[in-house]
N, C-alpha and C positions, 0 to 999 in steps of 0.2 A: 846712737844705739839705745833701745830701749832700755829699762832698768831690769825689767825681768828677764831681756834675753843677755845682758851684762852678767847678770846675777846666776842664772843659769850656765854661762860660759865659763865663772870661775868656780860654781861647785865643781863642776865637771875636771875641769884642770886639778882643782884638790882631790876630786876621788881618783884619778886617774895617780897622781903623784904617789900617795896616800897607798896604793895599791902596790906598787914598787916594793921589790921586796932590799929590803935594806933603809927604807926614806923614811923617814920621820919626822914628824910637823908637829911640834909643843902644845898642848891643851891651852895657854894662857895669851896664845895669838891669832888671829884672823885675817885673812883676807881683806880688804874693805875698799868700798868701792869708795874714791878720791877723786873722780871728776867733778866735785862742784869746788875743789881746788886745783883744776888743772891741771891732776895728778894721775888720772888713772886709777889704777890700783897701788893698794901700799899694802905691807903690811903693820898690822897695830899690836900694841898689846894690851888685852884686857885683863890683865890683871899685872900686880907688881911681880916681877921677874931677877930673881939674883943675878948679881955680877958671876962670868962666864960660866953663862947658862946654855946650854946647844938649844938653837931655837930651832932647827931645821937639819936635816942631814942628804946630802944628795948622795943615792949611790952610786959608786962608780961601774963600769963594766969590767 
């Protein structure tokens, strides 16, 4: 898969989540694309993050 249509598929997943009403995704994490470690996707964090921090919250229905 090309980088830009990778790259495109997971803003797309982020704004779709992101739009959820109840989800929340941490300003201090990203996405980031990990296949040139045979990883896929991961997510990272870019910046230093306190011990139990909610990084993300899925709503439920």
């Amino acid at each position: 898969m090309a980088s830009q249509d990778f790259d495109a598929r997971t803003q797309a997943f982020l704004s779709w989540f992101t739009a959820l009403p109840g989800a929340t995704f941490h300003p201090s994490i990203q996405i980031t694309d990990l296949r040139p470690r045979n990883a896929g996707r991961g997510i990272v964090a870019t910046a230093d993050i306190p011990a139990e921090t909610t990084l993300f919250t899925i709503p439920r229905p």
